[in-house]
PDB file of N, CA, C and O in Angstrom, chain B, residues numbered from 101:
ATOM      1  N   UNK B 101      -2.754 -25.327 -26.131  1.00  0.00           N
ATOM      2  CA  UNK B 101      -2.263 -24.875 -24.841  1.00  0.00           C
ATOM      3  C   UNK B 101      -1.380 -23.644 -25.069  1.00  0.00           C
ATOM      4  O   UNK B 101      -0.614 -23.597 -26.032  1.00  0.00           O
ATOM      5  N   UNK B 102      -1.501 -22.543 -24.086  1.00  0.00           N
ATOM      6  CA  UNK B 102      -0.739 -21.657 -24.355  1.00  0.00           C
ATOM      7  C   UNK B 102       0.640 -21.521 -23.502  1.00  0.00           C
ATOM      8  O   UNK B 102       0.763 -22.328 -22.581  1.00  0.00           O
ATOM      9  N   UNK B 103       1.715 -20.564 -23.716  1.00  0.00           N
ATOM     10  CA  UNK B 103       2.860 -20.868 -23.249  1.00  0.00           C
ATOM     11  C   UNK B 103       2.478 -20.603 -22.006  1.00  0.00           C
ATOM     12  O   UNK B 103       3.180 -21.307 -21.280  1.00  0.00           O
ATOM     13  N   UNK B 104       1.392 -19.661 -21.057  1.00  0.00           N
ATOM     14  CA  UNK B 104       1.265 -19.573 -20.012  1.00  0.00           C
ATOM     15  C   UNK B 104       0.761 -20.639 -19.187  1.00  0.00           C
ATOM     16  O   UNK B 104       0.870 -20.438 -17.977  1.00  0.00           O
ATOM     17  N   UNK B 105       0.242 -21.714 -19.544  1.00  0.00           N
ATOM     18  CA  UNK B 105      -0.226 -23.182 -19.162  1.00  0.00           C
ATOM     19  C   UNK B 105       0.830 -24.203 -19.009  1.00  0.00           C
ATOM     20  O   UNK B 105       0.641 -25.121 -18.211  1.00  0.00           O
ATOM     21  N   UNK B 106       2.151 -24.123 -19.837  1.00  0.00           N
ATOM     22  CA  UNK B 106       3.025 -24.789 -19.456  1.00  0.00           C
ATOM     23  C   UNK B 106       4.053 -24.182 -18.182  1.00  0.00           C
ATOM     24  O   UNK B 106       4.876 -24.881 -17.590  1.00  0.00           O
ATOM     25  N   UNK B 107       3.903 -23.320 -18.025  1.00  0.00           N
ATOM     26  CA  UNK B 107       5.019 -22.454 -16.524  1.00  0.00           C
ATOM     27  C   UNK B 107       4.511 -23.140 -15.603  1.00  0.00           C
ATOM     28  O   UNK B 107       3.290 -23.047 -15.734  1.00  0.00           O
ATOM     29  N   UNK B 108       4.784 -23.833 -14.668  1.00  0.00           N
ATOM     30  CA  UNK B 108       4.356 -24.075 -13.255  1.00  0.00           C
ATOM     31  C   UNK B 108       4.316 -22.918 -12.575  1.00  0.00           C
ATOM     32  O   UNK B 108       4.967 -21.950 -12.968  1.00  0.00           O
ATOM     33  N   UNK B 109       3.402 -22.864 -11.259  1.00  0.00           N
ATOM     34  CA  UNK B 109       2.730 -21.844 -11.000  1.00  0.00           C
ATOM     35  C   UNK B 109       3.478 -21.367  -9.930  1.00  0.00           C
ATOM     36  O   UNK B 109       3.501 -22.401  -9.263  1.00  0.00           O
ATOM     37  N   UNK B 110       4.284 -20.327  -9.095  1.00  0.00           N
ATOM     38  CA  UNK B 110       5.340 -20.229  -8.556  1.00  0.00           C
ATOM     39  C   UNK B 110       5.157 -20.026  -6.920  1.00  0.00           C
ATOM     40  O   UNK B 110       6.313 -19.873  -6.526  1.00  0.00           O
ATOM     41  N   UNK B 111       4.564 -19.974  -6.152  1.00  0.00           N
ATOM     42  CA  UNK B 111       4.190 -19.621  -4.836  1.00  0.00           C
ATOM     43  C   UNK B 111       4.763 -18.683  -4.548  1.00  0.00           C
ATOM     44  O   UNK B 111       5.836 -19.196  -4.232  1.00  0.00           O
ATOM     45  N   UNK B 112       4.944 -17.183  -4.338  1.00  0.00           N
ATOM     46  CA  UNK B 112       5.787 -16.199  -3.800  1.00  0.00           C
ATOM     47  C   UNK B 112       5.418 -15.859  -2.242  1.00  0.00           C
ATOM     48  O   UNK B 112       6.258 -15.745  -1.350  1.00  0.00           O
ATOM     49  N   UNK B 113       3.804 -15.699  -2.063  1.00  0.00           N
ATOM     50  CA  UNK B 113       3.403 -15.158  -0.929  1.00  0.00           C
ATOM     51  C   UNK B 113       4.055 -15.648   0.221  1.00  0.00           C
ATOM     52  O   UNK B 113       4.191 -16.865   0.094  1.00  0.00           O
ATOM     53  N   UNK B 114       4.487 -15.266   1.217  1.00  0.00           N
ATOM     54  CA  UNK B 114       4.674 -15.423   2.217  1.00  0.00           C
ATOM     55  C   UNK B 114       3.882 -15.840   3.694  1.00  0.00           C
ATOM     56  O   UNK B 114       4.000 -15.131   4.693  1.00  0.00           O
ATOM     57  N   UNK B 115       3.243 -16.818   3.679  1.00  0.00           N
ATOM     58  CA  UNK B 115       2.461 -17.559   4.503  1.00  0.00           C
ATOM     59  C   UNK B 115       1.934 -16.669   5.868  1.00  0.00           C
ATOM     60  O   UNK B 115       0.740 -16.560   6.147  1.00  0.00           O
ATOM     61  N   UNK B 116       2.815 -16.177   6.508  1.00  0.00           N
ATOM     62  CA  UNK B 116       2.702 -15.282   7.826  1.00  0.00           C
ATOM     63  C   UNK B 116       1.827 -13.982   7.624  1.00  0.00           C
ATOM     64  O   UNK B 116       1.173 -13.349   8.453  1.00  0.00           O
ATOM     65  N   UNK B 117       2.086 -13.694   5.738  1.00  0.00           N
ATOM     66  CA  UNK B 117       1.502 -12.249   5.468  1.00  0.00           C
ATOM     67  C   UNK B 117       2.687 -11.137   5.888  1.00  0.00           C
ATOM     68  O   UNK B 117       2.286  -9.981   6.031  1.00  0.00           O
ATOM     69  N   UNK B 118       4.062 -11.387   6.089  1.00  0.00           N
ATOM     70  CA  UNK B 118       5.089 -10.027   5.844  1.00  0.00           C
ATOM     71  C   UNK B 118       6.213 -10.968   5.452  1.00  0.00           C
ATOM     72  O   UNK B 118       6.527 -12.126   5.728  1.00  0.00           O
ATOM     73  N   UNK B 119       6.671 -10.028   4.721  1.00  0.00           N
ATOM     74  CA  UNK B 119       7.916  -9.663   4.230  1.00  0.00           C
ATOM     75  C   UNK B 119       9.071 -10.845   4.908  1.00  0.00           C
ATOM     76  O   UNK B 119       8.897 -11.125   6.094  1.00  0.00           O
ATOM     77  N   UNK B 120      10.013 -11.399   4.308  1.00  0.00           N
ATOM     78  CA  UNK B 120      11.039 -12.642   5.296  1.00  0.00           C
ATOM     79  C   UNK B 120      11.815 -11.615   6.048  1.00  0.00           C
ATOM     80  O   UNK B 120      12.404 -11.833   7.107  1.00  0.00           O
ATOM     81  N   UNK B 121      11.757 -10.204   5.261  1.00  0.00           N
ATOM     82  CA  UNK B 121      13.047  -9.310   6.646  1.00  0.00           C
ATOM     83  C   UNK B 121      12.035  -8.832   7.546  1.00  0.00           C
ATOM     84  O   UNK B 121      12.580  -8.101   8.372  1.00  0.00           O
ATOM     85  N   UNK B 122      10.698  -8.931   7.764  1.00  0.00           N
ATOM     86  CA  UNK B 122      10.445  -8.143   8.573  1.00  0.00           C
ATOM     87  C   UNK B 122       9.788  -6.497   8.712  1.00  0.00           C
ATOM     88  O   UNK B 122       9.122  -5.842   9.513  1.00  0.00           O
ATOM     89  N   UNK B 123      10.462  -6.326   7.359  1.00  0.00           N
ATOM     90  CA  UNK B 123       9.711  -4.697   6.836  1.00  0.00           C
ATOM     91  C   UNK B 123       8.775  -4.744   6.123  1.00  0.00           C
ATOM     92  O   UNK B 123       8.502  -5.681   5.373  1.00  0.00           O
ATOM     93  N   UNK B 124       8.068  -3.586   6.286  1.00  0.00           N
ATOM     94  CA  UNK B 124       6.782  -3.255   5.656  1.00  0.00           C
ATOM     95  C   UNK B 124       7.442  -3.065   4.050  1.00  0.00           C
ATOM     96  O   UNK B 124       8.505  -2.528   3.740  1.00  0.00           O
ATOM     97  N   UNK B 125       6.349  -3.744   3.115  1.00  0.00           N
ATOM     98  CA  UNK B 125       6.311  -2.845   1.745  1.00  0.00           C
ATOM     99  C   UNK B 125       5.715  -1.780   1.538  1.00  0.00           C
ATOM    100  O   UNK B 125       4.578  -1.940   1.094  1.00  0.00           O
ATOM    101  N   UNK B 126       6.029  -0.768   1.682  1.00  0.00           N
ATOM    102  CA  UNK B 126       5.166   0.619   1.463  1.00  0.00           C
ATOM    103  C   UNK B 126       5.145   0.709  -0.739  1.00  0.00           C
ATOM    104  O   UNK B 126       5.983   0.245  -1.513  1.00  0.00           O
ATOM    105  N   UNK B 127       4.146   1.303  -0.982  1.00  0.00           N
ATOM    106  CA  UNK B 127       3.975   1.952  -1.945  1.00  0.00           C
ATOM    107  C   UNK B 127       4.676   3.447  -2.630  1.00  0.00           C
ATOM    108  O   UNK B 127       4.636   3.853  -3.792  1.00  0.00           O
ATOM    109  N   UNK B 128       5.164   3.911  -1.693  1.00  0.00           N
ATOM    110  CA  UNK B 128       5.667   5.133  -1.646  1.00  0.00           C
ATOM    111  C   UNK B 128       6.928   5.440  -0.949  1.00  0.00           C
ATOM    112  O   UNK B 128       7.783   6.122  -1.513  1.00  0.00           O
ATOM    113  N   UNK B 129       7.107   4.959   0.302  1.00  0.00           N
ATOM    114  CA  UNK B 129       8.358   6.157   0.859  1.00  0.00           C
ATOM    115  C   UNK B 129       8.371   4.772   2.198  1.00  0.00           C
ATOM    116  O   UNK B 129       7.461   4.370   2.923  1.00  0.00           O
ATOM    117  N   UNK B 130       9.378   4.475   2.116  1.00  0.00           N
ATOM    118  CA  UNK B 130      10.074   3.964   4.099  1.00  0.00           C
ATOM    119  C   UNK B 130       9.559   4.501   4.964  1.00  0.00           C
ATOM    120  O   UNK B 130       8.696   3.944   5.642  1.00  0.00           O
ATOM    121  N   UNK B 131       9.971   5.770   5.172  1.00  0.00           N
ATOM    122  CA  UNK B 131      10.090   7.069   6.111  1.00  0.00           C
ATOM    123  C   UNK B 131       9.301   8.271   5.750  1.00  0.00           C
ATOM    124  O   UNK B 131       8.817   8.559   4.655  1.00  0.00           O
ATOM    125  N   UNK B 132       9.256   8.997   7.002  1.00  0.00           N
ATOM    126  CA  UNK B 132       8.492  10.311   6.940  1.00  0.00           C
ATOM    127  C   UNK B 132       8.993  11.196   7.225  1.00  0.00           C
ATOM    128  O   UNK B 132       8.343  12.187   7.554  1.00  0.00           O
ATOM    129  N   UNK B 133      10.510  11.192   7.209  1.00  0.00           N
ATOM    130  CA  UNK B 133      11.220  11.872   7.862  1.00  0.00           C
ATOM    131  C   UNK B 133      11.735  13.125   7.063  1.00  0.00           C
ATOM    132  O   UNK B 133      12.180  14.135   7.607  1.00  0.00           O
ATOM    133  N   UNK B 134      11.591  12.886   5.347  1.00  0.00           N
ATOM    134  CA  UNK B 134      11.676  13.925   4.860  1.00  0.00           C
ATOM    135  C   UNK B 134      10.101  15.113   4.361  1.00  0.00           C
ATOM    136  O   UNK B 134      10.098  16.108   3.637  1.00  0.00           O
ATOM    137  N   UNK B 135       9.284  14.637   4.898  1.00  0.00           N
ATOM    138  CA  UNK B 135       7.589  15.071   4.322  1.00  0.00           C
ATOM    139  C   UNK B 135       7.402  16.263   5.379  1.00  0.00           C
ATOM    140  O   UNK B 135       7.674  16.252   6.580  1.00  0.00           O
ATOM    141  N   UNK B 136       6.869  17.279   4.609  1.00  0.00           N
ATOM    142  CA  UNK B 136       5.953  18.082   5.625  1.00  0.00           C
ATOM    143  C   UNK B 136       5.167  17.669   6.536  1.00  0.00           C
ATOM    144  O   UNK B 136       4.808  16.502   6.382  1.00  0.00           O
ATOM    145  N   UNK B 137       4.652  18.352   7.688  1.00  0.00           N
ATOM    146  CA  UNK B 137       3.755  17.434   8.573  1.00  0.00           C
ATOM    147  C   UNK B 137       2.344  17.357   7.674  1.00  0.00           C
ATOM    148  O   UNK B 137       1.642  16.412   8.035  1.00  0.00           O
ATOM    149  N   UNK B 138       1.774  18.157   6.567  1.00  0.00           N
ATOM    150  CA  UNK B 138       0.541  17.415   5.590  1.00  0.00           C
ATOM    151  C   UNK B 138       1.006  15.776   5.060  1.00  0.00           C
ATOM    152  O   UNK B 138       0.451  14.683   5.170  1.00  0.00           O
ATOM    153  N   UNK B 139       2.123  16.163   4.529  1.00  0.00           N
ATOM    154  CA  UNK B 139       2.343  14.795   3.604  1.00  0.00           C
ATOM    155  C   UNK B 139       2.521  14.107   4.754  1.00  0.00           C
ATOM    156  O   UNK B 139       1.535  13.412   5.002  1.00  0.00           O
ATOM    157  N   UNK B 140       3.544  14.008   5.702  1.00  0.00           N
ATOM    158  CA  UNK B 140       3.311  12.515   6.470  1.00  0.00           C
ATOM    159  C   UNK B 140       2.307  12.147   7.323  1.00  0.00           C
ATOM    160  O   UNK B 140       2.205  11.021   7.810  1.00  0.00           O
ATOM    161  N   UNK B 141       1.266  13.426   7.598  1.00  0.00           N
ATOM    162  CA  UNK B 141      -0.319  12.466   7.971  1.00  0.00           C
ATOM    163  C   UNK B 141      -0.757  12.177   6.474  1.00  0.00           C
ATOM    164  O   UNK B 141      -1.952  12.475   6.475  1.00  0.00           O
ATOM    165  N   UNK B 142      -0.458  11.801   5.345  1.00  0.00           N
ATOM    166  CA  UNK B 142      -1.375  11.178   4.594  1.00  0.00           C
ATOM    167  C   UNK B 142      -0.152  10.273   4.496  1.00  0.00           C
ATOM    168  O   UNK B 142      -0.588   9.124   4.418  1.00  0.00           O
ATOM    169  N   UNK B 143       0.869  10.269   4.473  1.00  0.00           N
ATOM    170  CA  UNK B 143       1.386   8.912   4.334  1.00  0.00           C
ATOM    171  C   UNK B 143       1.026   7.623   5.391  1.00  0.00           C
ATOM    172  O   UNK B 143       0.867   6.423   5.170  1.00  0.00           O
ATOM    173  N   UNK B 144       0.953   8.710   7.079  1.00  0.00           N
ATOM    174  CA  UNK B 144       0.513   7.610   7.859  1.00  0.00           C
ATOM    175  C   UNK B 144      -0.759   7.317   7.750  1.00  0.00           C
ATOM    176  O   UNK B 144      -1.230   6.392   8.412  1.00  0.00           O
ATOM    177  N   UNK B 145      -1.634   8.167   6.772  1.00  0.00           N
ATOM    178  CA  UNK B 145      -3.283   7.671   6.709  1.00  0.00           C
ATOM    179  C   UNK B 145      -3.278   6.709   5.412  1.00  0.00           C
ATOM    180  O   UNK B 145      -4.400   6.355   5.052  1.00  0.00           O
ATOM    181  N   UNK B 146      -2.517   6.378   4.886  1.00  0.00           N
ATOM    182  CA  UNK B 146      -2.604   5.723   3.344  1.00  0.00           C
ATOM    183  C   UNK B 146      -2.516   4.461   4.161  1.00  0.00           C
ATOM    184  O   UNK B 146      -3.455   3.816   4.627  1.00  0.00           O
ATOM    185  N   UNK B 147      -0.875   4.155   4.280  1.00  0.00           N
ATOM    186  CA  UNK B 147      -0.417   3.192   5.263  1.00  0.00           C
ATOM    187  C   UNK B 147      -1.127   2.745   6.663  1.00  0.00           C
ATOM    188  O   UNK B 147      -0.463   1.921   7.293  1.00  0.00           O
ATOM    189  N   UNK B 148      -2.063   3.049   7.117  1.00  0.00           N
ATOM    190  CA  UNK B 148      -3.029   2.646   8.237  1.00  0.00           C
ATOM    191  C   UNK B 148      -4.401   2.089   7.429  1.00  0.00           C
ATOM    192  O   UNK B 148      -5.013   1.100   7.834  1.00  0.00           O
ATOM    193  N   UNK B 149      -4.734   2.723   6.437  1.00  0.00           N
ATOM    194  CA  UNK B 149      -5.731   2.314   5.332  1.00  0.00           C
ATOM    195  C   UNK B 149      -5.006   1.004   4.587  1.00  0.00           C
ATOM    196  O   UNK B 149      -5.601  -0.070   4.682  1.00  0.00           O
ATOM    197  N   UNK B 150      -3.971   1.041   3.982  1.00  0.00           N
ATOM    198  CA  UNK B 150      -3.658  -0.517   3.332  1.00  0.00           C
ATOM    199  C   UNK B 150      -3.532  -1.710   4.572  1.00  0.00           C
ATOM    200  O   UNK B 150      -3.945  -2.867   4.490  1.00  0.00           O
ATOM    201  N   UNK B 151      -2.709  -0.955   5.957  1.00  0.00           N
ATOM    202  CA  UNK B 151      -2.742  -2.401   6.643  1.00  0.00           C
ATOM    203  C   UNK B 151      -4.129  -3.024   7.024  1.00  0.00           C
ATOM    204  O   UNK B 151      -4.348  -4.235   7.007  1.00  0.00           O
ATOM    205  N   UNK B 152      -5.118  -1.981   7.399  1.00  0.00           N
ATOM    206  CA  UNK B 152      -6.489  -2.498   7.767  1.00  0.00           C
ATOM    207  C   UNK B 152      -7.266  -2.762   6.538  1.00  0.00           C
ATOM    208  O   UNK B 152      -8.463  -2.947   6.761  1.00  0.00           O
ATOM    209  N   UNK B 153      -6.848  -2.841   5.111  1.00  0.00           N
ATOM    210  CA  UNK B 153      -7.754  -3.260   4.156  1.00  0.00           C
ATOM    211  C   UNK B 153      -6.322  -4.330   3.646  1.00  0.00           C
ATOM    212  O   UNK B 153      -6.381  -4.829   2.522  1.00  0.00           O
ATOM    213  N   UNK B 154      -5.472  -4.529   4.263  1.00  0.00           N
ATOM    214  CA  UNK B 154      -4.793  -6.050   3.578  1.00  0.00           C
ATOM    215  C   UNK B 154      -4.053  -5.436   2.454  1.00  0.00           C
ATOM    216  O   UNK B 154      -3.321  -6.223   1.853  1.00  0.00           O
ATOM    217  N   UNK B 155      -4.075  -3.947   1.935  1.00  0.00           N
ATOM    218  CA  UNK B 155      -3.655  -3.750   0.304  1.00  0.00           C
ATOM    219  C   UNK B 155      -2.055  -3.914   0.561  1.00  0.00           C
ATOM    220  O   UNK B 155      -1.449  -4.049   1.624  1.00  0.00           O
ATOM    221  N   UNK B 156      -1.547  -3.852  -0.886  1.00  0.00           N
ATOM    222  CA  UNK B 156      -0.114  -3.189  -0.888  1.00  0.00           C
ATOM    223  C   UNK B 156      -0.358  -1.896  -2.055  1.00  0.00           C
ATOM    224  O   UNK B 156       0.419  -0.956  -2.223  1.00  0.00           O
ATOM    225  N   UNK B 157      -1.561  -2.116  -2.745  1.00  0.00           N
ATOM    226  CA  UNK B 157      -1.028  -0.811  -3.737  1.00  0.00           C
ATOM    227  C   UNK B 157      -2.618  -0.411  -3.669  1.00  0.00           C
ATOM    228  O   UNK B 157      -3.574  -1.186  -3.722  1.00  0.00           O
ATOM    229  N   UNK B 158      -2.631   0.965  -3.542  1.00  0.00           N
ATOM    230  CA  UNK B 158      -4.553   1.178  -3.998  1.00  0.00           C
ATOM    231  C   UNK B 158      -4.766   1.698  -4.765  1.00  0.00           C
ATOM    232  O   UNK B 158      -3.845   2.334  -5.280  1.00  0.00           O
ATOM    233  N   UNK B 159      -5.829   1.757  -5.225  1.00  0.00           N
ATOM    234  CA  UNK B 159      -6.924   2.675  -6.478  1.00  0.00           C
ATOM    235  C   UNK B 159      -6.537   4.726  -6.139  1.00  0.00           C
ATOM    236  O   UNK B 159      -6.029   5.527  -5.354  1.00  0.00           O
ATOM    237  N   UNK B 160      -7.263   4.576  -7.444  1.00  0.00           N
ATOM    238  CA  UNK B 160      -7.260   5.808  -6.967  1.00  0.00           C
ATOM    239  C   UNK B 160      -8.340   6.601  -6.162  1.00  0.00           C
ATOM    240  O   UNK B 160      -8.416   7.689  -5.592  1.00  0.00           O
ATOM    241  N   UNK B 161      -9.323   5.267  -6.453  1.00  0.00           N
ATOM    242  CA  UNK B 161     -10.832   5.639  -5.606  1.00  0.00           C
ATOM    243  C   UNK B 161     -10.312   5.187  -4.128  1.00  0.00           C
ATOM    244  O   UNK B 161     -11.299   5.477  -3.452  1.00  0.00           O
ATOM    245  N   UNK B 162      -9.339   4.642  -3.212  1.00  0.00           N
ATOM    246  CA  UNK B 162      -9.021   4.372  -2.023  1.00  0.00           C
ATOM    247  C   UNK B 162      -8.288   5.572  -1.442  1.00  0.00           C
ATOM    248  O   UNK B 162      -8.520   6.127  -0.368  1.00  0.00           O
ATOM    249  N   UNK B 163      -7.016   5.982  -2.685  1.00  0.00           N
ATOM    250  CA  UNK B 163      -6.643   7.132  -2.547  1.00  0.00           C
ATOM    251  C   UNK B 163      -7.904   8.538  -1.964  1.00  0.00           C
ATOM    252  O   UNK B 163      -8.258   8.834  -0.823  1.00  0.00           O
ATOM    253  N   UNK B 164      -8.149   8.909  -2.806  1.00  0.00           N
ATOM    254  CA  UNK B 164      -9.253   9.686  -2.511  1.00  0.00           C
ATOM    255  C   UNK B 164     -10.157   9.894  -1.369  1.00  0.00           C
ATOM    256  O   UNK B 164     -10.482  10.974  -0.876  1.00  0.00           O
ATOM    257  N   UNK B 165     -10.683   8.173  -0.856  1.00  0.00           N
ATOM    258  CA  UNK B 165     -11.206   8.091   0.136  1.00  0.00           C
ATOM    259  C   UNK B 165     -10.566   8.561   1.353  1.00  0.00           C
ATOM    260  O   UNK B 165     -11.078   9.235   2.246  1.00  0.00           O
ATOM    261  N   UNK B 166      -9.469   8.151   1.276  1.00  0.00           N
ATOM    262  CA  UNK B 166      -8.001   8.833   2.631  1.00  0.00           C
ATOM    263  C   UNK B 166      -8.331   9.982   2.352  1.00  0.00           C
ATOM    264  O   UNK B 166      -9.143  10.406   3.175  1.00  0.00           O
ATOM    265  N   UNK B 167      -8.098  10.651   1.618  1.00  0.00           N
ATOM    266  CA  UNK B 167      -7.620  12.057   1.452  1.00  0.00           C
ATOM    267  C   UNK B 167      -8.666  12.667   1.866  1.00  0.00           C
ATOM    268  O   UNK B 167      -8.571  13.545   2.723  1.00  0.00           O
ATOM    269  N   UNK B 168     -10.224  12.191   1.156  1.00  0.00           N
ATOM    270  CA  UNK B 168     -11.488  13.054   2.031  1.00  0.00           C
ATOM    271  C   UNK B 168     -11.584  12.547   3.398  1.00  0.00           C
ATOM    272  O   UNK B 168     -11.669  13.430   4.252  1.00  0.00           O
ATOM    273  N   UNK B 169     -11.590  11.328   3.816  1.00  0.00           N
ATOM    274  CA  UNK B 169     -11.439  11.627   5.345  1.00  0.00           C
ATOM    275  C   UNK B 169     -10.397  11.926   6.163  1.00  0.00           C
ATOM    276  O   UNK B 169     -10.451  11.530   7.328  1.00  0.00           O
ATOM    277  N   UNK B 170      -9.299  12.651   5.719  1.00  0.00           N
ATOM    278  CA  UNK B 170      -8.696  13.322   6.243  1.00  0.00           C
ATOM    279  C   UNK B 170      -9.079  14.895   6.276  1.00  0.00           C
ATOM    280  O   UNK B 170      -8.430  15.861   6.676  1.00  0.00           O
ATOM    281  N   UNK B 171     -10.365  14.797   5.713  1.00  0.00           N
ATOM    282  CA  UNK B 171     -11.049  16.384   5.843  1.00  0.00           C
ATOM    283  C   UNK B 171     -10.377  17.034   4.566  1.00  0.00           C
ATOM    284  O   UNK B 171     -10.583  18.240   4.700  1.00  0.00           O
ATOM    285  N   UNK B 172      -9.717  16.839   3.465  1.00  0.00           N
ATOM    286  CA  UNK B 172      -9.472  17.698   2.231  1.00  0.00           C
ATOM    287  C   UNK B 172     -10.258  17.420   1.189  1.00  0.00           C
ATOM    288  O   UNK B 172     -10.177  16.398   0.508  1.00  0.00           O
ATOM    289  N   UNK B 173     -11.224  18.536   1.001  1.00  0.00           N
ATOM    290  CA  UNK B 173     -11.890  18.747  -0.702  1.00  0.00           C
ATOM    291  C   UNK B 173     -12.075  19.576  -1.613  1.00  0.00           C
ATOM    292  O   UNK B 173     -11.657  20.721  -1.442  1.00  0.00           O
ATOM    293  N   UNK B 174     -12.620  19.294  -2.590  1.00  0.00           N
ATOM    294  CA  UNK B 174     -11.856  20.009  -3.675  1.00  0.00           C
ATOM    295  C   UNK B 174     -12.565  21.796  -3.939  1.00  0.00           C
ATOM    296  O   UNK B 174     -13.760  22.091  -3.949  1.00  0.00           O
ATOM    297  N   UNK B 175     -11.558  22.598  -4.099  1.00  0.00           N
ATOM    298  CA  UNK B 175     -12.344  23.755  -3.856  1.00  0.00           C
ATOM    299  C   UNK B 175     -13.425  24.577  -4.730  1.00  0.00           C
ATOM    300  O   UNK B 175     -13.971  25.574  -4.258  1.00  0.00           O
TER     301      UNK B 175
END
């Protein structure tokens, strides 16, 4: 048996699916309040992409996907 078989297994998730205060976990930033208006439409397109795919952290292939349908490619 390994030492990871003896730990009991810990439940963290939160049943409801958020946070006990109430706030979002972002990956990146709280606020948009310091971003150019580019960066905070991809912050609000990242963050509209993790809540409708369930994520908290993405790939870099999810990344990407935001970023081309936000109409940017590579020149």
């Amino acid at each position: 048996m390994s030492n990871d078989e003896s730990l009991p297994f810990v439940e963290r998730r939160n049943a409801g699916g958020t946070n006990p205060a109430g706030t979002e976990r972002r990956q990146f930033s709280n606020s948009y309040s310091d971003l150019s208006p580019a960066a905070a439409e991809l912050g609000r397109a990242i963050d509209s992409y993790k809540a409708e795919h369930r994520r908290r952290v993405m790939t870099y292939e999810e990344i990407l996907e935001v970023v081309t349908n936000l109409g940017y490619q590579k020149a």
